[in-house]
FIRODREN-63688 format. One record per residue (C-alpha): residue in one letter; x, y, z. Coordinates in steps of 0.5 Angstrom, whole numbers. Example, Ala and Ser with C-alpha at 12.3 -4.5 7.8 and 13.67 -1.06 7.14 Angstrom:
! FIRODREN-63688
r doke->A	px->25	py->-9	pz->16;
r doke->S	px->27	py->-2	pz->14;
! end
This chain:
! FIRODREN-63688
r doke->X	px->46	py->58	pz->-61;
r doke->X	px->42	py->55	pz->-55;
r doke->X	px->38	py->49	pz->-56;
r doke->X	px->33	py->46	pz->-51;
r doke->X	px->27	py->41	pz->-53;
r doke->X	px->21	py->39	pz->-48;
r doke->X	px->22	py->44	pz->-42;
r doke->X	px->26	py->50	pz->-41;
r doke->X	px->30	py->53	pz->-35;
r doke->X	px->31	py->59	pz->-33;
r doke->X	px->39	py->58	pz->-33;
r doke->X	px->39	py->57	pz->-40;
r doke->X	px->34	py->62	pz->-42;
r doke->X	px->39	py->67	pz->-38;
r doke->X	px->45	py->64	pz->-40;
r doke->X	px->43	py->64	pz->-47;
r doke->X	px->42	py->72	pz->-46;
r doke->X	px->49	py->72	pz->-43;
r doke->X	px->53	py->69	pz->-48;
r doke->X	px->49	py->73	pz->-54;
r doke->X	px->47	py->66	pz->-56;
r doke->X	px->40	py->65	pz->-60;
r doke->X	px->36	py->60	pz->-56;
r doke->X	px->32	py->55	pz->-60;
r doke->X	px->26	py->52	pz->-55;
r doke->X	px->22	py->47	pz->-58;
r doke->X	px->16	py->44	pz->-54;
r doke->X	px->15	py->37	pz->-55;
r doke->X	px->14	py->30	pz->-52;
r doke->X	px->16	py->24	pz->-53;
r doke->X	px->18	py->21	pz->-58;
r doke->X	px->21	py->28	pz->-61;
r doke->X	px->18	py->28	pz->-68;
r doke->X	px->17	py->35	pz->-68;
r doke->X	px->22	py->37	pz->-64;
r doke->X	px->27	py->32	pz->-68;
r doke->X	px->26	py->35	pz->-75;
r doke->X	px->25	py->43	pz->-73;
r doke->X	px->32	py->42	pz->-70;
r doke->X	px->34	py->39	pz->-76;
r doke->X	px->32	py->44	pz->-81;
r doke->X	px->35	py->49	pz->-77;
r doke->X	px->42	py->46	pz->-78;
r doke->X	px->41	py->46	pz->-84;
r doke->X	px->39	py->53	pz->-84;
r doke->X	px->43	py->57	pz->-81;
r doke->X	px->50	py->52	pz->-80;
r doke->X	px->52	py->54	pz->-73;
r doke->X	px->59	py->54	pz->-71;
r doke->X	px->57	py->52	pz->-64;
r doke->X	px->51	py->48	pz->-61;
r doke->X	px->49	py->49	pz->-53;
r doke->X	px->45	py->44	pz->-52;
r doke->X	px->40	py->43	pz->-45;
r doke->X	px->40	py->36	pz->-42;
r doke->X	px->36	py->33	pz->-41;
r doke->X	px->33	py->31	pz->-47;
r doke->X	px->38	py->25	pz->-48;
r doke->X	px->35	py->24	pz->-55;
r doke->X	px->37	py->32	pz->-57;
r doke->X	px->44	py->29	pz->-55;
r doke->X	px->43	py->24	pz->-60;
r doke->X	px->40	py->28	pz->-65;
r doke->X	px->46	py->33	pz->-65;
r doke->X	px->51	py->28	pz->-67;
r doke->X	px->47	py->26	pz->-73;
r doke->X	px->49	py->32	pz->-77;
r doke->X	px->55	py->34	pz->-74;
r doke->X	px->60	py->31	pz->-78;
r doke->X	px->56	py->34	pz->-84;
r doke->X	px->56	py->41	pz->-81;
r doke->X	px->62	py->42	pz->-77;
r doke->X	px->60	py->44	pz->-72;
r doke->X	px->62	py->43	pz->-64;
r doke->X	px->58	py->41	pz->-59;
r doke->X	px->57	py->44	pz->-52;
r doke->X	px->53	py->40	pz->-48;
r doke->X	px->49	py->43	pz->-41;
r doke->X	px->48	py->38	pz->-37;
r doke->X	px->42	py->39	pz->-31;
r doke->X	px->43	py->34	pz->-26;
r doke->X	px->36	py->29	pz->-29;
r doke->X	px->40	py->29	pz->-34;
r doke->X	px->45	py->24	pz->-30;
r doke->X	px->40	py->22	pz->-23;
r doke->X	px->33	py->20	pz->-24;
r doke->X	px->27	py->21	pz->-19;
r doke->X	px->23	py->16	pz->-25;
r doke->X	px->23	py->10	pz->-29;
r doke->X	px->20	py->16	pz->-35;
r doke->X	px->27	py->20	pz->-34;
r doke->X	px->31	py->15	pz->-33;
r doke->X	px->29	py->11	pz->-40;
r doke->X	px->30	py->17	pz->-44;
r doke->X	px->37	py->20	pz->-42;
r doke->X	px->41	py->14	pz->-39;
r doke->X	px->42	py->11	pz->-46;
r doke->X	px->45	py->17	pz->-49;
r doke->X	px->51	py->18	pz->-44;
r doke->X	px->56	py->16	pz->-47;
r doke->X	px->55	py->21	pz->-52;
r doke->X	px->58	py->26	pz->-47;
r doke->X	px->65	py->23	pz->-48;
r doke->X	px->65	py->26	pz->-54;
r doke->X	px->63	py->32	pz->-54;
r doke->X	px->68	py->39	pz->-55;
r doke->X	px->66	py->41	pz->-47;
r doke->X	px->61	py->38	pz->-42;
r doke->X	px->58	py->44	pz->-37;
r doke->X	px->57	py->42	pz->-30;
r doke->X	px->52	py->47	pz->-26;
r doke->X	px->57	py->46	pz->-20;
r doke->X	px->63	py->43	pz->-17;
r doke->X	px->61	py->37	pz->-14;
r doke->X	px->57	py->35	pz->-19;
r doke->X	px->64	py->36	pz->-25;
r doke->X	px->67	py->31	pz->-20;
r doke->X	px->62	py->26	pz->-21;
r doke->X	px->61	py->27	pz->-28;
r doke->X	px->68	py->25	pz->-28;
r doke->X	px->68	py->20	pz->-23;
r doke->X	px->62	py->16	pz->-25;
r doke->X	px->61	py->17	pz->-33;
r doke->X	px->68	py->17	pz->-34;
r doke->X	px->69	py->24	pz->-38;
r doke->X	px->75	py->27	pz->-39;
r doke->X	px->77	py->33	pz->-33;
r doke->X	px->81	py->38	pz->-39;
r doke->X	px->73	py->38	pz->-42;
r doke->X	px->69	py->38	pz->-36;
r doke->X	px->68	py->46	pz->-34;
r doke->X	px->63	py->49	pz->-27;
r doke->X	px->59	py->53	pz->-30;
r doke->X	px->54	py->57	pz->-25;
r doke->X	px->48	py->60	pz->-27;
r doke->X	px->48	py->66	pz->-28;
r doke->X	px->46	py->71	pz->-23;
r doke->X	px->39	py->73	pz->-23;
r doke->X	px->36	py->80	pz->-26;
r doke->X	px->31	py->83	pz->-21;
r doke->X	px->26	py->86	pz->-26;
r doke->X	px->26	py->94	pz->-24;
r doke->X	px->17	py->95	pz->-23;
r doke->X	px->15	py->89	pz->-18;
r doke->X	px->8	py->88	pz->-18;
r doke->X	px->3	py->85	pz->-13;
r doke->X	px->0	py->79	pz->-15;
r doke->X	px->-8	py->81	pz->-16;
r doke->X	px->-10	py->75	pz->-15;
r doke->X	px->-8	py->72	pz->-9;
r doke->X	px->-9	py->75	pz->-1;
r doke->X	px->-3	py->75	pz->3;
r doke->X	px->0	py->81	pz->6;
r doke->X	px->8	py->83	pz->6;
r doke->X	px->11	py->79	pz->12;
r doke->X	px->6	py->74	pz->13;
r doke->X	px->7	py->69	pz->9;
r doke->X	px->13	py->64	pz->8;
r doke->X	px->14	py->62	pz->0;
r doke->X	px->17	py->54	pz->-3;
r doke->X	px->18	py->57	pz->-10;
r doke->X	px->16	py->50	pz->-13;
r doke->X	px->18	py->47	pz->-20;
r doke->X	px->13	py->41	pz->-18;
r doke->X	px->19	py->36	pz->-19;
r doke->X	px->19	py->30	pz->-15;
r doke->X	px->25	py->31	pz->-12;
r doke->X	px->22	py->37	pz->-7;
r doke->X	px->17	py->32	pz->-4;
r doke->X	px->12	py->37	pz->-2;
r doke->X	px->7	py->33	pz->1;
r doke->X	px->13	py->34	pz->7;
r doke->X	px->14	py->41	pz->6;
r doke->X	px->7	py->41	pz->8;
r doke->X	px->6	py->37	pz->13;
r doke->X	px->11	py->40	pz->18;
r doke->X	px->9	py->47	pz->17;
r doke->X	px->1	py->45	pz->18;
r doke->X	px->5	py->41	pz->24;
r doke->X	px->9	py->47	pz->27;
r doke->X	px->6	py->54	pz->30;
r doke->X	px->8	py->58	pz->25;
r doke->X	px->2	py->55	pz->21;
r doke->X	px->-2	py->59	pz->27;
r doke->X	px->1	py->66	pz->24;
r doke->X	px->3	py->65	pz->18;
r doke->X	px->1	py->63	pz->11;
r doke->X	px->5	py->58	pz->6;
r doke->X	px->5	py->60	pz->-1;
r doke->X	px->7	py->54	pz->-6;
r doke->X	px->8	py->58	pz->-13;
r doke->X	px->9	py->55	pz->-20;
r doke->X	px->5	py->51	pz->-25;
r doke->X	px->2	py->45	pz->-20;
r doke->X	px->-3	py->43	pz->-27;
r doke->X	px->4	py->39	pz->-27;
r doke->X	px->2	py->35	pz->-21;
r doke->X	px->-6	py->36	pz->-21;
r doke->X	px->-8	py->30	pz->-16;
r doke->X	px->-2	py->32	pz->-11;
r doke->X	px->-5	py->40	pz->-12;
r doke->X	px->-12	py->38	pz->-10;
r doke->X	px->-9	py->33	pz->-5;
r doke->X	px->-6	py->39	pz->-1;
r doke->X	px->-12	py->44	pz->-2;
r doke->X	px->-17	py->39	pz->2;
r doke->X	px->-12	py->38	pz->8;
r doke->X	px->-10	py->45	pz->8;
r doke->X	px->-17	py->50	pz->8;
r doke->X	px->-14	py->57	pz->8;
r doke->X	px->-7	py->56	pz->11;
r doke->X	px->-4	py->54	pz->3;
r doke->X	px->-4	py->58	pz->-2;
r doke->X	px->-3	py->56	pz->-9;
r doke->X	px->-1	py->62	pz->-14;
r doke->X	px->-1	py->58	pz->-21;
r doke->X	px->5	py->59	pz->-25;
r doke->X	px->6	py->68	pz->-25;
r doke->X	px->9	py->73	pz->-29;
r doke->X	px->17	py->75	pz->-26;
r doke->X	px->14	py->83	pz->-23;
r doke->X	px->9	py->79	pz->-20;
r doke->X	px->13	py->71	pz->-17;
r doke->X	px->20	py->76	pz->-15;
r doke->X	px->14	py->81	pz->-11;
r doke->X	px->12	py->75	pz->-6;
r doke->X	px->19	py->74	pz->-5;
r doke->X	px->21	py->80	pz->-3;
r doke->X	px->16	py->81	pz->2;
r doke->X	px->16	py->74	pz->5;
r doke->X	px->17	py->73	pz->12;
r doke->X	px->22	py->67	pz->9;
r doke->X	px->24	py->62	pz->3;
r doke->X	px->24	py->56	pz->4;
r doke->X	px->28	py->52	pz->-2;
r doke->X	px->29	py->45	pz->-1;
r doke->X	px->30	py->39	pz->-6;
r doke->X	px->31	py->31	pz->-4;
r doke->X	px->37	py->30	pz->-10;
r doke->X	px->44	py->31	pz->-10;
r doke->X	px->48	py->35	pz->-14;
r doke->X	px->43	py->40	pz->-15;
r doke->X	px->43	py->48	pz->-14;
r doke->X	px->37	py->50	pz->-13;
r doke->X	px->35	py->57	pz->-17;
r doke->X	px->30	py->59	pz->-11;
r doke->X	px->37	py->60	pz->-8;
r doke->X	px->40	py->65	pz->-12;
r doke->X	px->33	py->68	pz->-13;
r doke->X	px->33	py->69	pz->-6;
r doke->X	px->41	py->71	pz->-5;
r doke->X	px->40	py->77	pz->-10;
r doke->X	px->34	py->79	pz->-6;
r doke->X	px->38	py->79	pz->0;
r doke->X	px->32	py->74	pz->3;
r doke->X	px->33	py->70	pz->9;
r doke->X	px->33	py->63	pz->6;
r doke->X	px->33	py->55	pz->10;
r doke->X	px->34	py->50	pz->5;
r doke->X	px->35	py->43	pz->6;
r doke->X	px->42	py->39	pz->7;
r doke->X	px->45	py->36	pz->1;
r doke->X	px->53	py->35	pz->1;
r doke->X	px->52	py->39	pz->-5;
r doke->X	px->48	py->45	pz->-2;
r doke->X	px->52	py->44	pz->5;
r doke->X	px->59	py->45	pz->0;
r doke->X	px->57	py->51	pz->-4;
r doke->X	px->53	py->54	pz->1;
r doke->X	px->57	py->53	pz->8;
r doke->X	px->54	py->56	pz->14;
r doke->X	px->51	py->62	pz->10;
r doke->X	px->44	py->58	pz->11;
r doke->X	px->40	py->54	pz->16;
r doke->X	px->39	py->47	pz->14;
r doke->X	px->33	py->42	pz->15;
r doke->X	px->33	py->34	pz->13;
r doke->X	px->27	py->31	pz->11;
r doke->X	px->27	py->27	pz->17;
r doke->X	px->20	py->28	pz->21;
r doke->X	px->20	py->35	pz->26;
r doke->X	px->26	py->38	pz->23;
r doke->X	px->24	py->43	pz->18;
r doke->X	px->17	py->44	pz->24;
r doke->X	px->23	py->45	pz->29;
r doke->X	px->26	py->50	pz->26;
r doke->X	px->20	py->54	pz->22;
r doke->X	px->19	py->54	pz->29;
r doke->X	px->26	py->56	pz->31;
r doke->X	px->26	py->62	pz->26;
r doke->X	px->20	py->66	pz->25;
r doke->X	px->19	py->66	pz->33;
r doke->X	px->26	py->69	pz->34;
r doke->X	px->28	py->76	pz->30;
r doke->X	px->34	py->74	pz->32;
r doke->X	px->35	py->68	pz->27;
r doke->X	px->32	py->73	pz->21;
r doke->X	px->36	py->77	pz->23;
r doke->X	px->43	py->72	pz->23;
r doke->X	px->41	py->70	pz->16;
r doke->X	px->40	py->77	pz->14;
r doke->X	px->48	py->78	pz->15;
r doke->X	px->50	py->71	pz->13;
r doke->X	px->47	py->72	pz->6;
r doke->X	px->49	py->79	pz->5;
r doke->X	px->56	py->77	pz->5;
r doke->X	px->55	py->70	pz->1;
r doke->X	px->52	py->74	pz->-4;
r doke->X	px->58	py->77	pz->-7;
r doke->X	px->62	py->71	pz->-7;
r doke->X	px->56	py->68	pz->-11;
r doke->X	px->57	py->73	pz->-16;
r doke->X	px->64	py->73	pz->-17;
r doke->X	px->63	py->65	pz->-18;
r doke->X	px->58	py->66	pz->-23;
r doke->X	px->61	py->71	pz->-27;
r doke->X	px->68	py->68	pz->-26;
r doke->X	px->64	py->61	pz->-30;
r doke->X	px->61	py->65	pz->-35;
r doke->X	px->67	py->69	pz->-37;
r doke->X	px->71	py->63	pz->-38;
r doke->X	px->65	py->60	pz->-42;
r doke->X	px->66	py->65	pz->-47;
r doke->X	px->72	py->65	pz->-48;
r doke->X	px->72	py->56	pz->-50;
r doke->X	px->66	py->59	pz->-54;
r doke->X	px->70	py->63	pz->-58;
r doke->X	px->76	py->59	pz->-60;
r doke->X	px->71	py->53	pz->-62;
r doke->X	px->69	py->58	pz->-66;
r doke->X	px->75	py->59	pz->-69;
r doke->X	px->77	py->53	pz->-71;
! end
């Protein structure tokens, strides 16, 4: 079974579904009272030979360990990179007190290889219990639908498919797509739930007139729509380690995609993208470099189109061997 307190992701609603696992979300805050005792009976219900567990929490870690002896169950724990690099004092009180915990656990999943290496580099973990696990590759719903509530035509906007996390720095974003000519021909859509950030959504809004447009949070037939017919996708985040899901929506989709520069990115990805930094004029120079040039449409068009089934064979190849850990904890 899938645990997951607070807020849940993509990979692991898509990755419990691989693994044919039952996914228990919990939505709570702090301190995790709700979330701490519906976990716990749970448990105490069902008795499941495995747990996977979402990080963060760092508390559910902890809870998980309370009544592990009792039960005797094994604890698999997927680790999402704010588990171990922090963008507030918030994130990092609530799950840097709960890492050592990781070194006992049956296995610890990695959401890509560097980041395995610095698990096990920088927290000590064993490398025989520390498997890459990529995400699962993503299921194109077969009915797009235009959203109904939003003015934009196929190839005449960009889209940043946004979480509102820190780490995008969307104020940058913006910035240097108002800068750049591309401003003058296309629209930018920021998608996902901006009542996340609300002071930073009206900020943008006053500073943009018509030119930012703010889907909200939308429905997959609807979020999958504006991607397919995108001029382009911007993806990019400001922390390392991190594989973004905007990536592999946009590989699936076979979409033209520039992402920013990060050792990780720059490892996974190779020169099947184009890359900006959150320099000044970089992501302007090069919006301006794409979209008044078919050509470079056109090239990253061919690129992603070969990454694509090496992307595949990756994500498929982890999850198998995941399974096959699954089964013989369960065993025991």
């Amino acid at each position: 079974m899938f645990l997951a307190w607070g807020r849940i992701g993509r990979r692991t609603i898509e990755l419990s579904r691989e693994l044919n696992s039952y996914l228990l979300f919990i939505p709570d805050r702090p301190p995790y009272l709700k979330a701490y005792f519906k976990t716990k009976k749970f448990l105490l219900e069902f008795r499941p030979k495995t747990i996977i567990l979402q990080l963060p929490q760092g508390p559910l870690l902890f809870s998980s360990f309370i009544y592990k002896k009792k039960h005797h169950y094994s604890i698999i724990a997927d680790v999402h990179t704010g588990f171990s690099i922090y963008d507030s004092w918030k994130s990092l009180i609530l799950n840097k007190p709960f890492h050592n915990f990781l070194k006992y656990c049956e296995l610890v999943i990695a959401h890509n290889e560097p980041f395995r290496e610095y698990l096990i580099k920088y927290k000590g973990l064993d490398p025989g219990r520390v498997i890459t696990v990529y995400d699962p590759f993503p299921q194109i719903p077969e009915n797009l639908k235009k959203p109904t509530n939003i003015d934009v035509e196929p190839l005449k906007y960009i889209v940043f498919p946004a979480a509102w996390d820190p780490d995008e720095n969307l104020e940058f974003i913006v910035r240097e797509f108002l800068s750049s000519t591309t401003s003058r021909t296309y629209k930018l859509l920021l998608t996902g739930n901006y009542n996340r950030r609300k002071k930073l959504a009206e900020k943008i809004r006053r500073g943009s007139s018509d030119k930012i447009v703010l889907t909200g949070y939308i429905g997959s037939e609807e979020y999958y729509w504006i991607l397919k017919h995108s001029k382009l996708v911007i993806t990019g985040t400001t922390r390392e380690y991190t594989m973004l899901s905007s990536i592999w929506e946009s590989i699936a989709l076979e979409k033209p995609f520039i992402t920013s520069y990060t050792r990780t990115l720059g490892k996974i990805l190779g020169g099947s993208t184009l890359y900006y930094t959150y320099k000044e004029g970089s992501l302007r120079k090069l919006l301006d470099t794409c979209l008044n040039n078919d050509e470079c449409i056109f090239y990253l068009q061919r690129k992603i189109v070969a990454l694509k089934d090496k992307m595949k064979t990756l994500s498929r190849n982890s999850i198998e061997k995941l399974k096959r850990i699954i089964n013989r904890l369960n065993e025991l």
